[in-house]
C-alpha positions in Angstrom: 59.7 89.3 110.9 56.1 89.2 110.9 53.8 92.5 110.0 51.4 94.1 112.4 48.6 92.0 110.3 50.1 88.8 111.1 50.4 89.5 114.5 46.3 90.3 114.9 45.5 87.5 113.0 47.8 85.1 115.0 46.4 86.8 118.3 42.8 86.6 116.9 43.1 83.1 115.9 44.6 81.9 119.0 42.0 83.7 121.1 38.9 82.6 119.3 40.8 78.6 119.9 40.8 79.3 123.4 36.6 80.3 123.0 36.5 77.0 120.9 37.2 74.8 123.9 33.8 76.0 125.9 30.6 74.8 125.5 28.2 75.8 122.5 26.7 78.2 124.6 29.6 80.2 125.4 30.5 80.0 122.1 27.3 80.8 121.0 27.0 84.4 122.9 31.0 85.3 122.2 30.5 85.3 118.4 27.3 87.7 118.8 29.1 89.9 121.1 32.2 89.8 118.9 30.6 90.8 115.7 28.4 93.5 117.7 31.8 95.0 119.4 32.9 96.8 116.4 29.3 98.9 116.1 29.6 99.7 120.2 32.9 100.7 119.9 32.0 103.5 117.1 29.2 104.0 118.3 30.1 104.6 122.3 33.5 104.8 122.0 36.4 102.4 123.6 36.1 103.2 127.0 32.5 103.0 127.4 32.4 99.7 125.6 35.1 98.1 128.1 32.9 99.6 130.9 29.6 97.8 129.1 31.7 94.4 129.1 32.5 95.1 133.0 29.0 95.2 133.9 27.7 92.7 131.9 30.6 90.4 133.8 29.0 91.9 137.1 32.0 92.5 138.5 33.3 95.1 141.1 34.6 98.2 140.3 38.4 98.9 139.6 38.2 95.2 138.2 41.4 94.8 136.1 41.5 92.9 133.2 44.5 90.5 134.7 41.5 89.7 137.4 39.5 88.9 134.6 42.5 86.5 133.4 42.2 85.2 137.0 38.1 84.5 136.9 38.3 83.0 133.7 41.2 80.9 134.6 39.0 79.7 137.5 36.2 78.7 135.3 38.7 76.7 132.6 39.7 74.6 136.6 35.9 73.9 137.1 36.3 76.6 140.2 34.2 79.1 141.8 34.2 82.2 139.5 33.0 85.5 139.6 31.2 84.6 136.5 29.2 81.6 138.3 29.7 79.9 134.7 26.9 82.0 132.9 27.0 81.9 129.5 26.4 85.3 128.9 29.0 86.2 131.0 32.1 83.7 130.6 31.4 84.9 126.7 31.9 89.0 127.9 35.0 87.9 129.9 36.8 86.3 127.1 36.0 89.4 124.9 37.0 92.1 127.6 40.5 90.1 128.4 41.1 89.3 124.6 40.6 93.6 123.7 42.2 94.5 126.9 45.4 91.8 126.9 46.1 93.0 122.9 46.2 96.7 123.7 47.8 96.2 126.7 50.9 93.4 125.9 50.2 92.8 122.8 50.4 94.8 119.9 52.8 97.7 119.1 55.9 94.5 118.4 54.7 93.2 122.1 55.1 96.2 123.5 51.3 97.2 124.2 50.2 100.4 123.8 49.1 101.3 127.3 52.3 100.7 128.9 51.0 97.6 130.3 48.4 98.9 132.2 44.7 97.9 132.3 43.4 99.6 128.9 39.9 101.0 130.5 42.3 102.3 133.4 44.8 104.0 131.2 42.2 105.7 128.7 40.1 107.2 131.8 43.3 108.3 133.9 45.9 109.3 131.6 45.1 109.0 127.6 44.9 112.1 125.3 42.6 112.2 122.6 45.3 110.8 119.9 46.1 107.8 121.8 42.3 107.1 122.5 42.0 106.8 118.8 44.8 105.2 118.4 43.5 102.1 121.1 40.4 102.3 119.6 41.8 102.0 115.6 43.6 99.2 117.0 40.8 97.7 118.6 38.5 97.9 115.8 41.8 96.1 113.3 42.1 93.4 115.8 37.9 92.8 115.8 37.8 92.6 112.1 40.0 89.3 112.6 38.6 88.0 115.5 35.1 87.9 113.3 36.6 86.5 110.7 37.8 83.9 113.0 34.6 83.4 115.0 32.3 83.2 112.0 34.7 80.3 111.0 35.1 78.4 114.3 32.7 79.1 116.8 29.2 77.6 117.0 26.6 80.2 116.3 23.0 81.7 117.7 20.4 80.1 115.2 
């Protein structure tokens, strides 16, 4: 049996390995946005921060974060992607998708904590004001590790 602790830093670590495998630009711009995510979170809140990472991405609205998945999927291929293999954003997709696939499957023992549902979806439609802090206390414990993991692997701005 592993804690809840264990389980970020295992998804953290796995997820900044899959960042590792870009190029040094995508690396680059996903460890500034990663250690910046924590401040917009306070600072905006969850939702509005998921919202930020949407637009940045430039893509349509009621985007998902399993079509995200499915763009960033198609840019791993060498595909066309919604993301026409910017940088800038490729680097917001992976952070979106990493947030949104933690809260959603992920934590709570793998049971998620939106009841699989997209998490910018869930906190808009249906959340109350105990499980928004609740996603966003999560969210901010799953960043610390994914900073600790991207100062350590990733390639960084100069």
């Amino acid at each position: 049996m592993r804690t809840i602790e264990q389980e970020r830093a295992k998804f953290a670590y796995d997820a900044i390995s899959e960042v590792k495998r870009e190029n040094s630009d995508v690396q680059k711009k996903y460890s500034s946005y990663v250690k910046n995510a924590s401040v917009l979170i306070l600072s905006n809140g969850l939702s509005a921060t998921l919202a930020f990472y949407l637009s940045k991405m430039k893509m349509k609205d009621g985007t998902k974060y399993t079509d995200i998945k499915s763009e960033i999927d198609k840019h791993k291929a060498g595909q066309q992607n919604e993301f026409e293999s910017k940088p800038e954003r490729v680097a917001y997709a992976y952070l979106f998708y990493h947030i949104s696939e933690w809260l959603a499957e992920k934590s709570n023992n793998g049971a998620g904590l939106t009841n699989g549902e997209d998490p910018l979806t869930f906190i808009v439609r249906e959340a109350n004001v105990l499980k928004v802090m609740q996603l966003t206390r999560e969210s901010l414990a799953l960043l610390n590790w994914m900073k600790r993991f991207a100062d350590a692997m990733l390639e960084k701005e100069e």
